[in-house]
VEXDREN-2710 file (C-alpha; in Angstrom, 1 decimal):
% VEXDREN-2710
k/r/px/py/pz
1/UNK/-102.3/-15.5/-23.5
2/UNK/-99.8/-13.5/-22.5
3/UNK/-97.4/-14.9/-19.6
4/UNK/-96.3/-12.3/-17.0
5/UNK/-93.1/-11.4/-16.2
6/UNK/-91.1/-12.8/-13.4
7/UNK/-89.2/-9.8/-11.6
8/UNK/-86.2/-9.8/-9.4
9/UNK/-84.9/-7.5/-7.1
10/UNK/-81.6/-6.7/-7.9
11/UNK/-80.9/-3.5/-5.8
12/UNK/-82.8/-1.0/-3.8
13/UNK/-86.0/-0.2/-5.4
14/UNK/-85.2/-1.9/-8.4
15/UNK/-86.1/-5.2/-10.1
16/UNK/-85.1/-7.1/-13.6
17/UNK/-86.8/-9.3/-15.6
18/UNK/-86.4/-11.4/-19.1
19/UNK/-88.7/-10.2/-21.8
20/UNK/-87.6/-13.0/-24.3
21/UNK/-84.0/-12.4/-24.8
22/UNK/-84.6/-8.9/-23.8
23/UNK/-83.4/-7.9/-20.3
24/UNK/-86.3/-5.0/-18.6
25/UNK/-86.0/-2.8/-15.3
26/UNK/-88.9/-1.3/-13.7
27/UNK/-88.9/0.5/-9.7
28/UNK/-90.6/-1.1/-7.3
29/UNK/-93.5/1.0/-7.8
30/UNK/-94.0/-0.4/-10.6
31/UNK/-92.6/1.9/-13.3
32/UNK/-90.9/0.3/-16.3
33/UNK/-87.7/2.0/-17.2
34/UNK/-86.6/2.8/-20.6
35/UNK/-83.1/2.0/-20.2
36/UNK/-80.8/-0.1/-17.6
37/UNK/-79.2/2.2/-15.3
38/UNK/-75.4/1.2/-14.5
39/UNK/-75.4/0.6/-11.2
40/UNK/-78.0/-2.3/-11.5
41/UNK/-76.6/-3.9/-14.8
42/UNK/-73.4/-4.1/-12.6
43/UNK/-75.1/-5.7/-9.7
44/UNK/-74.7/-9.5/-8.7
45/UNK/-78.1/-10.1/-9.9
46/UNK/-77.7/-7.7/-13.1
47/UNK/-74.5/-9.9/-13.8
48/UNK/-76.9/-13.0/-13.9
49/UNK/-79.2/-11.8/-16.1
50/UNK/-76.9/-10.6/-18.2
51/UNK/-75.0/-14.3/-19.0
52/UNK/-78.5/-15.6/-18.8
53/UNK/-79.3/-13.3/-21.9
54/UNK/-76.6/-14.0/-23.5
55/UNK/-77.0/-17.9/-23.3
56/UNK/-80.7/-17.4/-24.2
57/UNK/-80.0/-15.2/-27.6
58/UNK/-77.3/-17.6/-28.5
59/UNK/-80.0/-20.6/-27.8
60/UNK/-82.4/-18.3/-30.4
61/UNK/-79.9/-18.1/-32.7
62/UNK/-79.2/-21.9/-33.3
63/UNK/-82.8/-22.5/-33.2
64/UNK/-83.1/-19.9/-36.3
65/UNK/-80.5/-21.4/-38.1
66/UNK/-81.8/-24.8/-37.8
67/UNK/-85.4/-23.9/-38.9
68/UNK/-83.8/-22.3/-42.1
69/UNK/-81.8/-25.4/-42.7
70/UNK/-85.2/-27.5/-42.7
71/UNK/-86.3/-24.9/-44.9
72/UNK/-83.4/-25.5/-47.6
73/UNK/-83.5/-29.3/-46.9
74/UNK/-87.0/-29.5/-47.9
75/UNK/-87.6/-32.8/-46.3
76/UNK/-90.6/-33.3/-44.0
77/UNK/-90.2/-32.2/-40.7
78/UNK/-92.0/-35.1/-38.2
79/UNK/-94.9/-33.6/-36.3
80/UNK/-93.6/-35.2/-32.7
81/UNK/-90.5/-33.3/-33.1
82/UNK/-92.0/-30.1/-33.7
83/UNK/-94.4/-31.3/-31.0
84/UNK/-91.2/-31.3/-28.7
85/UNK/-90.0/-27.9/-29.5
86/UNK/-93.1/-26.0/-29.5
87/UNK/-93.2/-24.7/-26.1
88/UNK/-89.9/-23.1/-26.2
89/UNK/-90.2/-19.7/-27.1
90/UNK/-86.9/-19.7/-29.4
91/UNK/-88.2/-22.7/-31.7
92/UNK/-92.0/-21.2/-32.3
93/UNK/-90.5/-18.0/-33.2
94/UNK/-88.5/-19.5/-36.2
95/UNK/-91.2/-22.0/-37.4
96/UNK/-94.9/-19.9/-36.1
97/UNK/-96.4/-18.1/-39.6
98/UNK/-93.9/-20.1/-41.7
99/UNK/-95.7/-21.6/-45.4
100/UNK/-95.5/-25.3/-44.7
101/UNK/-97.2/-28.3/-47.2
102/UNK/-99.0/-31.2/-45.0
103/UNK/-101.4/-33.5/-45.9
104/UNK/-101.6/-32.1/-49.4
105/UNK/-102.2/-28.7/-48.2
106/UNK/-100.5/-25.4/-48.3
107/UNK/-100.8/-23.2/-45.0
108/UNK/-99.2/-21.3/-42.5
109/UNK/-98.2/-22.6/-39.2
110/UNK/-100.0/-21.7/-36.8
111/UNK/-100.0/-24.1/-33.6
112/UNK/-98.6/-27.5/-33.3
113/UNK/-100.3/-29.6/-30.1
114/UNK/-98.7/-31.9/-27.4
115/UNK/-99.8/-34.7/-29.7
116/UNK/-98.4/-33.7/-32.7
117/UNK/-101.5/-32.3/-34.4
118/UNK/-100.9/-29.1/-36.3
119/UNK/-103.2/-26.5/-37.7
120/UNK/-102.5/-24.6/-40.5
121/UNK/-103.9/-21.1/-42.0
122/UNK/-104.9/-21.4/-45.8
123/UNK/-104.8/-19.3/-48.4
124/UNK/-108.1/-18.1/-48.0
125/UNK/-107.9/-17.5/-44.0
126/UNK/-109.5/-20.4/-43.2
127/UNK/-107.7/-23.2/-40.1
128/UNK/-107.3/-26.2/-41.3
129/UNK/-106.5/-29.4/-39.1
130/UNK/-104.6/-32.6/-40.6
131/UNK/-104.4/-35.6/-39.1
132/UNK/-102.4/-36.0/-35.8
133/UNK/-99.1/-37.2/-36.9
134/UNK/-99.0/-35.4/-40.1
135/UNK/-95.0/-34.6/-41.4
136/UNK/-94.8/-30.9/-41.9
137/UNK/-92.4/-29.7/-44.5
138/UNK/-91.8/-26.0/-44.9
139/UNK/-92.4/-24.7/-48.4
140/UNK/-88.9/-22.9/-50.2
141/UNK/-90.4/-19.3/-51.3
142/UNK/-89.2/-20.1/-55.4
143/UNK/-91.3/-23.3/-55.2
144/UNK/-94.8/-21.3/-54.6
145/UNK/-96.2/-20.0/-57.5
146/UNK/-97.4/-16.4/-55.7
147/UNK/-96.3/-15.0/-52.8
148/UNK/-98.6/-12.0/-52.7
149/UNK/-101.6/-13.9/-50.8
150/UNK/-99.3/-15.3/-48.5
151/UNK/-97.6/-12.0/-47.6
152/UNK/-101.3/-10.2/-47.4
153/UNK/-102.8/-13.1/-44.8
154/UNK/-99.5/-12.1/-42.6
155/UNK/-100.1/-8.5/-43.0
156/UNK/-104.2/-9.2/-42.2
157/UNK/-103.8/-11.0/-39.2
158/UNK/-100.9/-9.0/-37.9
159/UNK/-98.3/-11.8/-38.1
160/UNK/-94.4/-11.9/-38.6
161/UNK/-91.7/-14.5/-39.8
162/UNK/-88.6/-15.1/-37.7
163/UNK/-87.0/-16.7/-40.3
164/UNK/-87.0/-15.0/-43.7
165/UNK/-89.1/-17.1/-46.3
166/UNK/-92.0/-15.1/-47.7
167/UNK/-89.3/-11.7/-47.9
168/UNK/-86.6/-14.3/-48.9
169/UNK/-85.5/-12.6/-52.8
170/UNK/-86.4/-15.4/-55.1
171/UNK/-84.1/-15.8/-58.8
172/UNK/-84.3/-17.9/-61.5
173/UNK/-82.3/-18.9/-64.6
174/UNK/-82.8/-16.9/-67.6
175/UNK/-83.7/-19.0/-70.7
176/UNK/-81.3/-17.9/-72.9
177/UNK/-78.1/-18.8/-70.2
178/UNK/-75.9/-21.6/-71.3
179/UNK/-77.3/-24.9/-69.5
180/UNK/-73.9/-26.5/-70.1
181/UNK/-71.5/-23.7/-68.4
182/UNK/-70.7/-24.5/-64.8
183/UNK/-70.1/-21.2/-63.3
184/UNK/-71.6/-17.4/-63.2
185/UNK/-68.6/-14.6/-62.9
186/UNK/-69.7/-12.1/-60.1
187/UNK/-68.2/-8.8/-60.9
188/UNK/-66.9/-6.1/-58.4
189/UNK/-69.6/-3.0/-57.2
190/UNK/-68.8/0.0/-55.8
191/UNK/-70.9/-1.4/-52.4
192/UNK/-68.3/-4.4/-51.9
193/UNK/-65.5/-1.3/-52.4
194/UNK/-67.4/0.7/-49.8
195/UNK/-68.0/-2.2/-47.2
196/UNK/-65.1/-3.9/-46.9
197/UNK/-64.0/-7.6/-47.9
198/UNK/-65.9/-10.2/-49.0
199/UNK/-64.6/-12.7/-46.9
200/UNK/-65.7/-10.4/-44.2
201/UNK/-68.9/-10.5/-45.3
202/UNK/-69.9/-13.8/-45.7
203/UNK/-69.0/-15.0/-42.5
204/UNK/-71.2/-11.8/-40.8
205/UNK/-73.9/-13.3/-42.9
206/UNK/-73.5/-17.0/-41.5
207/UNK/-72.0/-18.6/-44.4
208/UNK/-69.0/-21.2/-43.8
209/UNK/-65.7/-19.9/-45.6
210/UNK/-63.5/-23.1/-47.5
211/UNK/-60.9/-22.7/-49.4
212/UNK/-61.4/-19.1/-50.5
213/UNK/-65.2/-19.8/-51.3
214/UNK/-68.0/-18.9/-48.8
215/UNK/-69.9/-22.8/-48.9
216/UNK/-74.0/-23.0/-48.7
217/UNK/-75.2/-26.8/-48.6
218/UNK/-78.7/-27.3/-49.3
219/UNK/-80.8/-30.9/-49.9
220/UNK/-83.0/-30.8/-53.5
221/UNK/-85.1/-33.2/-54.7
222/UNK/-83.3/-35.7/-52.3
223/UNK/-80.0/-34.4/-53.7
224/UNK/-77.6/-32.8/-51.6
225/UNK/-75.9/-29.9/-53.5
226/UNK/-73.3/-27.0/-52.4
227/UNK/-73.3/-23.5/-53.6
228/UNK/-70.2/-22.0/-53.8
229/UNK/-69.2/-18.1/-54.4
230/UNK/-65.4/-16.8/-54.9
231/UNK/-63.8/-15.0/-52.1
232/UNK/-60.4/-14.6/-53.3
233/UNK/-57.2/-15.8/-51.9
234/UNK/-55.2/-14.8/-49.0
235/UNK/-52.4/-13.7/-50.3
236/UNK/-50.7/-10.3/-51.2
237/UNK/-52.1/-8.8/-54.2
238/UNK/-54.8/-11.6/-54.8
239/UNK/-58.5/-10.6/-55.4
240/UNK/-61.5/-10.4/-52.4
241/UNK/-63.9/-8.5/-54.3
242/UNK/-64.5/-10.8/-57.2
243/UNK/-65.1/-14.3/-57.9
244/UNK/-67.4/-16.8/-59.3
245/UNK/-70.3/-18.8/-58.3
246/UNK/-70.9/-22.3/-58.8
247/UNK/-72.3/-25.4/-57.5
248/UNK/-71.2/-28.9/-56.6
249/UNK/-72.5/-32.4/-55.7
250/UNK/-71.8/-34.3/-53.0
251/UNK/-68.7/-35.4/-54.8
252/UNK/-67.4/-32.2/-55.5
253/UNK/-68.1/-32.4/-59.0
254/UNK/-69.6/-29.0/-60.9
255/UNK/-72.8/-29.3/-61.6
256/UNK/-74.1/-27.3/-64.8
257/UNK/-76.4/-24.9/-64.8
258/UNK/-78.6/-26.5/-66.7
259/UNK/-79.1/-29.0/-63.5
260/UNK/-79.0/-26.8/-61.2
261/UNK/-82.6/-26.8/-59.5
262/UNK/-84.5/-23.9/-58.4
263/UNK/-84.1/-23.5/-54.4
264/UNK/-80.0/-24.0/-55.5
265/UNK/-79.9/-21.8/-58.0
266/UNK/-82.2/-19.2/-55.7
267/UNK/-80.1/-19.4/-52.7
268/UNK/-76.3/-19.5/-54.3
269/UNK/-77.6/-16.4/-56.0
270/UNK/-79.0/-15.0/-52.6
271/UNK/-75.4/-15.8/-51.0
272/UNK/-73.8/-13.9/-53.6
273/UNK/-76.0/-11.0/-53.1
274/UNK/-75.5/-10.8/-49.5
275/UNK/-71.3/-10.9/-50.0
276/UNK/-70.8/-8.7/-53.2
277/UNK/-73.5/-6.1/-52.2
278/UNK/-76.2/-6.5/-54.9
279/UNK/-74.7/-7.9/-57.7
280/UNK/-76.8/-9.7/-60.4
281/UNK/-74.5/-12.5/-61.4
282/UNK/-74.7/-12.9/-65.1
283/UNK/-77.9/-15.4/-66.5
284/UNK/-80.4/-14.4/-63.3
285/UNK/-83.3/-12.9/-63.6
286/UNK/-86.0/-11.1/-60.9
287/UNK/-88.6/-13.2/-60.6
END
């Protein structure tokens, strides 16, 4: 059920409402306007609404992030904290239609109840029900065997993702790579030439820049593990558009490749992707 709208008169003939994080403006007779004109974004109660949208889209934004670091920590979720969240808007939109694992089950999320009882869609389209109390954990896309049935019951029941899991690309190690190395070089492409630095990059794509290297930490198999990719170093003359990917424990030692596991190797791949503009490091593979 949809919930209406609550609309405010902001000047003559004129009234704003939130639509989620997005700010509406319909006349008093009741015609909704395409676009915002001036002189009511600039009122007092246009001025309101607009810092309220802005906290609200912020507030979206954490909740987003946070979903997709459950989603690379891989550790259950409890059910009364997603009970808690549920209601707000921000937090069903990152967790609703996500692939979670509870009670021994694979499903998508559908609802989550006051009680902590969740249901969950199966593969085959039919709700399923676990126990109240049931820890949730949402499933990394590289740890399910197909995503094709999963993508089609979204598409069948009309259903979207705020957080990217099922579209999330997915790599894994070639066989022949050496499992002993402790790096991947990433090489230069004419995109990263095009599109500026890669520094630049990584933090428009949410990574945390140290030390030269944009920084994704990620928990595996109860192991906490760091993906690291090359920026290059501030100074005159020194290299932003190449650099090398590698992965640390919680000690800052490398780790070799050969133990790096599957949602590390996935994502540190994905990070370099999303900074060098498409780049296959060397000993990945589509999968």
């Amino acid at each position: 059920m949809t919930t209406p709208l609550a609309w405010v008169p902001a000047i003559r003939g004129h009234e704003l409402a939130l639509d989620g994080t997005r700010l509406r403006c319909r006349k008093t007779d009741g015609q909704v306007l395409k676009s915002i004109p001036s002189a009511v974004r600039r009122s007092p109660v246009g001025e309101r609404f607009a810092a309220l949208q802005e906290q609200l889209a912020r507030h979206e934004k954490e909740c987003l992030a946070t979903v997709e670091s459950w989603l690379l920590g891989g550790l259950p979720v409890p059910a009364p904290l997603l009970a808690r969240v549920w209601p707000d808007p921000s937090w069903r939109t990152g967790l609703q239609h996500l692939v979670v694992h509870v009670d021994g089950r694979l499903g998508l999320l559908e609802e989550v109840s006051e009680d902590g009882r969740v249901c969950i869609r199966e593969a085959d389209g039919t709700l399923y029900g676990p126990p109240s109390g049931s820890p949730v954990t949402l499933v990394h896309p590289v740890l399910l065997d197909d995503l094709g049935p999963w993508r089609r019951l979204l598409e069948e029941h009309g259903a979207t993702q705020g957080v990217e899991q099922l579209s999330r690309r997915v790599r894994r190690q070639r066989e022949g790579s050496d499992p002993a190395a402790t790096g991947i070089d990433v090489d230069r492409d004419e995109y990263a030439e095009k599109f500026g630095s890669a520094r630049l990059r990584a933090v428009e794509n949410g990574f945390d820049v140290r030390g030269g290297f944009a920084v994704l930490r990620m928990t595996e198999r109860f192991v906490t593990v760091e993906a690291r990719c090359w920026l290059g170093g501030d100074e005159p003359g020194s290299s932003g558009e190449a650099g090398r990917l590698l992965w640390v424990d919680a000690a800052e030692r490398p780790v070799p490749l050969g133990e790096v596991g599957p949602v590390a190797w996935t994502e540190g791949w994905r990070m370099a992707e999303l900074i060098y503009g498409g780049t296959e490091p060397r000993g990945s593979e589509d999968r």
